[in-house]
Structures are given as C-alpha cells and as structure tokens.
N, C-alpha and C positions, 0 to 999 in steps of 0.2 A: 504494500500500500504506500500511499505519497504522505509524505508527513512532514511538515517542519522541526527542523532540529537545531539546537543550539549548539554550536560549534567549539564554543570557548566562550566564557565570560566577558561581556563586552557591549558595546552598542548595535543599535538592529540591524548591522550587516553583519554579525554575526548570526542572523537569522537563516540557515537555507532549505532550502525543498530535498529531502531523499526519498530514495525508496528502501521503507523497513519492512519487517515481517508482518505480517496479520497477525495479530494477536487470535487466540480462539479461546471460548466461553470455559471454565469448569464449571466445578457443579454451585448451581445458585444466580449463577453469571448468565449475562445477554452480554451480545456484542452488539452494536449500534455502530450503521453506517451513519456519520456524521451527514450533516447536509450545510450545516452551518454550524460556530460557533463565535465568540465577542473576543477580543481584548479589554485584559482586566491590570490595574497596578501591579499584580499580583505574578504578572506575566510577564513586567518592564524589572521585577525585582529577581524573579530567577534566571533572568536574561543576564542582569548584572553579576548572578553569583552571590546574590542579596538572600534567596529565599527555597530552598531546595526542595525539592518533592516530600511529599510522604513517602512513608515504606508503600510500596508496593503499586506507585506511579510511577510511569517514566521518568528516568533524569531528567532525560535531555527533549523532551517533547513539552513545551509546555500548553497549557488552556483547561481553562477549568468550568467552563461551562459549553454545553451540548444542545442539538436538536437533529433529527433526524429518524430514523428507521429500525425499531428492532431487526437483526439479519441473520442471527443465530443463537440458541437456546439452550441453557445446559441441562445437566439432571436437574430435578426437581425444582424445576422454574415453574410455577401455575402460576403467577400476577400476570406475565406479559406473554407473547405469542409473535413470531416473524411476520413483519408486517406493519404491528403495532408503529403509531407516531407518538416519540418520547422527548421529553426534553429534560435536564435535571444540571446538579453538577457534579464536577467530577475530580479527582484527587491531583489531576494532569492527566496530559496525553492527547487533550481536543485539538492541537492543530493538526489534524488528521484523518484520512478516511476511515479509520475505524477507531473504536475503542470497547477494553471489553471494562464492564461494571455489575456490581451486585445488582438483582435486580429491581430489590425495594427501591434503591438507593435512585430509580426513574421514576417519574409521574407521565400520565399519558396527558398529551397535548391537545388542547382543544382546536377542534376543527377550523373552527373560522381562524386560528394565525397562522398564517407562513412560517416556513419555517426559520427566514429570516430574524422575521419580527420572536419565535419561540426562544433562538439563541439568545435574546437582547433579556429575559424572563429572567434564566435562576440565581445568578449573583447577584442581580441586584435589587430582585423583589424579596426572597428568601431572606438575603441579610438587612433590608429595611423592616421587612415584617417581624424577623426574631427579636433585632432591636428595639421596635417600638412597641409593639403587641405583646410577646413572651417576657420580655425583660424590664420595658420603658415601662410594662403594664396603661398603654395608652388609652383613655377612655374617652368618650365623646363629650365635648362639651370643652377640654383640657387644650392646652396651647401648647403648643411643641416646637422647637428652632431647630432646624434642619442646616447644617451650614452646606456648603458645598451642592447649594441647592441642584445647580443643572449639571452633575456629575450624574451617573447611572443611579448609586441606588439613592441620591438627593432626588434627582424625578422621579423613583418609586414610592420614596420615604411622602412627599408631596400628595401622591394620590393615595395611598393608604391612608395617609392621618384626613383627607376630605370623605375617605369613603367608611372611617367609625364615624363622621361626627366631629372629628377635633376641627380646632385652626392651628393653619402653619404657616407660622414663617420662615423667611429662609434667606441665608444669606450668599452673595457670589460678590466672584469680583467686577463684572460686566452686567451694565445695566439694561443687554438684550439677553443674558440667561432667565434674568428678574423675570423679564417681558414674556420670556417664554416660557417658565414657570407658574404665570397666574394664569395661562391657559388650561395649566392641568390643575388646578385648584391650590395656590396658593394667595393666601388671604392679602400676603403682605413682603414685600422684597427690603434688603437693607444690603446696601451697597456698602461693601468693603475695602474705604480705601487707604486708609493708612494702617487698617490693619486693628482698628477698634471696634466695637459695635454695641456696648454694652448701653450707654445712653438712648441708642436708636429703639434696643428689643423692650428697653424698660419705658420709652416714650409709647410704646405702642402696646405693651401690656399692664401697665399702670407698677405698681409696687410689689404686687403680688410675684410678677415674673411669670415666667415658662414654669412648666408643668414638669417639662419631656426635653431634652436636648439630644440631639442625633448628630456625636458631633466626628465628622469626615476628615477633619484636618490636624486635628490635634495639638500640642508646641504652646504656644501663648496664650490658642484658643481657650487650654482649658479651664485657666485661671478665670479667663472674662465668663466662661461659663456659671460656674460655681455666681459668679455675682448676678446670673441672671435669670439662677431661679428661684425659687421660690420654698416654702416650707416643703416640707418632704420631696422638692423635687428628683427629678431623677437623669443622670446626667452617661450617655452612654457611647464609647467612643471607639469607630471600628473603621480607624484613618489616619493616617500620619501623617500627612503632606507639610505639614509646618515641622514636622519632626518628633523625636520619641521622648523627650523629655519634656518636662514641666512643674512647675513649683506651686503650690496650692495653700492658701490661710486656712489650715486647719482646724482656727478657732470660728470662720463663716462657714466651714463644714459644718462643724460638732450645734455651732446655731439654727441653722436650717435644716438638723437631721437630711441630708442630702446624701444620695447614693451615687457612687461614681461606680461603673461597670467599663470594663474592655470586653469587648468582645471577636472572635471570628469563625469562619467558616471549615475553611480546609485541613483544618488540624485535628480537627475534632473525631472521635472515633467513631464506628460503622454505626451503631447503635443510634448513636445522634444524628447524622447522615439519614439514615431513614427516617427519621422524624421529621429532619426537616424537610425531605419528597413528599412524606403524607402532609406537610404543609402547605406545598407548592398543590398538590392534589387537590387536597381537601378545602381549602381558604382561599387562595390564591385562581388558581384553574378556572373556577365559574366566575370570580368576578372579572377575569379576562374574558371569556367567554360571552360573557354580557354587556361589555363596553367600557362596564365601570375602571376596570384599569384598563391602560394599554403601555405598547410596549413604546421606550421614546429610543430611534434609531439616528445616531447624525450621518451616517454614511455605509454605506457596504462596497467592501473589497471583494476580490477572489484571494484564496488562502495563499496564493503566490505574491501577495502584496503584503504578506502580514507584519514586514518592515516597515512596509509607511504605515501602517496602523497603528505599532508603537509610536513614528516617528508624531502623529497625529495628536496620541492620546499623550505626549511629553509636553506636546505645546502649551496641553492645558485650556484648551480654542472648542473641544468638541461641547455638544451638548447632548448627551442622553450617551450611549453605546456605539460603538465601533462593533460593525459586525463581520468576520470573513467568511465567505462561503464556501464551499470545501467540492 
C-alpha cells in the first residue's frame, strides 16, 4: 500500500510517499481502507521527533484520524462487517491506504457526510466533546471560553457548547476566524492582540466569569484563565501553542475552588478508546447527521501533498481542518 512516511526528524520534506506492507486484521481487528484523513499538531510534533507513536502504531507513518471503508474482518468481529463506512481515531498510521484497528475503537459514519467532511469529525469533535461535556461537565445555560476558537476542535468546541444550550465565547487572533465562528454559533469573538483578554471575557460576562474554559493554547493563557472564571469554574487545557509551562496564584485557585484538568486523546488506553467511539456513535453521529453539527473543512489535499498540509497548518492561517484524501 502507498503510505506517507517520515524519513528523519525534520520539516515536511521530510515527508515522503512509499510503498509498505498491508497490514492484515487479527482477531478483534478491521482493517479500513482509508479514503480520507486531516492533519492534526499532533502530526507536525512526531514529524519533529516531538511526539512518538504509541506501542503498537506505526513509527514512522503518522495520522490519527480516519474515514473510509471496513475491507477486512478478523475472528470474532460482530460490531462491523466489509463494506461498512467508519470513521474514528487512531493511535497512527492514517496517512495511508490502509490501517488495521480494534474494532470498537470505529463508529459507523452517517450517510449524509463525505467522506471528506467524516475525516475532518474525530479529533476534533471527540476531544471538544470529552472536554466540555465529560470533564468541563458543561450544562446549558453556562458560558464557556473557547480560545483558539477557528482551530479544528475550537469550531467543534463552538457548536457543541450552542447545541447543550450554553454561550460561547471565543477567542482568535484574526478578526475573520471571529466572523466565521458566529456563523457556527458563537455568541461572542474577543480578539487577541497583544496577547491579553481577560478585561474583554469579564466585560462580557459580568463578574461572575466563565463557567467552562476550553483552553487550546496554553503558556500565559492559563494564568489569565484562572482570572476568568468564576466560583467553581472549570478550566480544561488540551493545547500548547503558547507553550508547556505556566505559573498560576494559587491563593485565586484555592478562592474560587476552581478545577484545572489536562487532558488528551492518543495516549490513553484501548478501554478509553472505545469509549470514546461509543461517543462519536452514540452523541456525536446523529447530531451530525441532523445538521446540528457539521464538519468545518479549510481545504482538501490529495495524500501526496501532505507537506503542504503541514506547511498550511504551521502558518497558523487555516480555519477549521486540513483534510488529505488518500
């Protein structure tokens, strides 16, 4: 099969096209012919030699989310069947015409999305939804700050928190992410330009604060965070882009009883993995299916471009998902 492979630690011409083995199913396992899958940070940092596989993903192939075609079946598989349209994620190994995976660990893809639009789904709807729903404990009526609003799961994190009920606001650095963020329901944009925001969320939330923070960037952010929420808020952070560190008043923790969580996806063992599929299934699935979410795509490549797809999502310029087709 044709697969992108990472050659050496480096920038995306270290990216190239080979031909590897087909992997085939054991028992438990589907293999899924790919049709599509995104570029994620996740994908620029084991490029780098930043972030290495799981056991039992490829090294050197990276992608972590899937759409496409069950195309072979191990023993004791009865959830899926050859044929089946899946989408989910996966440990590594999507830039590629195949991959094999457990086969909870898929959800079946509803009809009406392309396959396109299904790749652009599990990273970044699964990890907005575990953050705000499972962990943010997000309820309707509650206000949530979203930073990194027009990144993948900042546009998913936007239309979940409108489809409980909440308000969101959301922050970017460009005042046409904003613009195109209150298309998909958010309440309210806060432009970041010197890099502060805290005056802007609390002008617009009164004193009380956010509820919920869904914070994508992390670094300096999360100090201003902590100051912008609220009594028991909840403050949850599954993004570095400002960087891994940061220093925090522990005496406006310990005041506002406030919860700080990290969170991620790909580490996480097979057990949670299938939980989070019966996610994407269970919650996610129909209200895609029904309109209420959709998937936000800035561009689609073929798999043989998947350099400038990095080279894209570095600029920092996309809005929603980078998708390659395979």
């Amino acid at each position: 099969m044709r697969a992108i492979v990472i050659r050496e630690p480096g920038g995306p011409e270290v990216l190239e096209m080979r031909e590897v083995p087909t992997p085939e199913p054991a028992r438990g396992e589907v293999r899924v012919r790919i049709r599509a899958t995104a570029v994620n940070r996740a994908d620029l940092l084991q490029r780098l030699g930043r972030y290495p596989a799981p056991p039992g993903a490829p090294a050197d192939i990276p992608g972590l989310e899937i759409a496409g075609e069950v195309d072979a079946v191990g023993d004791a598989v009865t959830e899926l069947a050859s044929g089946d349209r899946v989408f989910g994620l996966v440990g590594g190994g999507a830039y590629a015409e195949h991959v094999v995976v457990h086969a909870r660990t898929l959800a079946r893809m509803p009809a009406s999305l392309a396959f396109t639009e299904g790749a652009a789904v599990p990273e970044a709807f699964v990890t907005a939804w575990d953050a705000l729903i499972d962990q943010g404990k997000l309820t309707g009526g509650e206000t949530v700050l979203v930073h990194a609003a027009g990144s993948g799961v900042g546009t998913a994190a936007v239309q979940i928190a409108k489809a409980v009920g909440a308000l969101a606001l959301g922050t970017a650095r460009t005042a046409e992410k904003l613009a195109r963020c209150r298309d998909l329901g958010l309440e309210d944009g806060i432009l970041v330009e010197e890099g502060t925001f805290v005056d802007d969320v609390l002008a617009r939330t009164g004193p009380h604060g956010a509820d919920v923070v869904l914070d994508l960037v992390g670094g300096p952010y999360l100090a201003q965070d902590l100051a912008c929420i609220g009594p028991k808020g909840r403050i949850i952070v599954a993004g570095t882009l400002a960087g891994g560190h940061a220093e925090l008043d522990l005496h406006v923790l310990m005041r506002k009883r406030a919860h700080v969580r990290g969170t991620v996806l790909r580490a996480r063992p097979l057990e949670e993995k299938i939980v989070a599929a019966r996610t994407l299934e269970r919650h996610l699935a129909p209200l895609l299916a029904r309109g209420l979410l959709r998937p936000v795509v800035d561009c689609v490549l073929p798999l043989e471009q998947a350099a400038e797809g990095h080279r894209l999502m570095q600029s920092n310029q996309t809005f929603g998902k980078i998708v390659l087709t395979v």
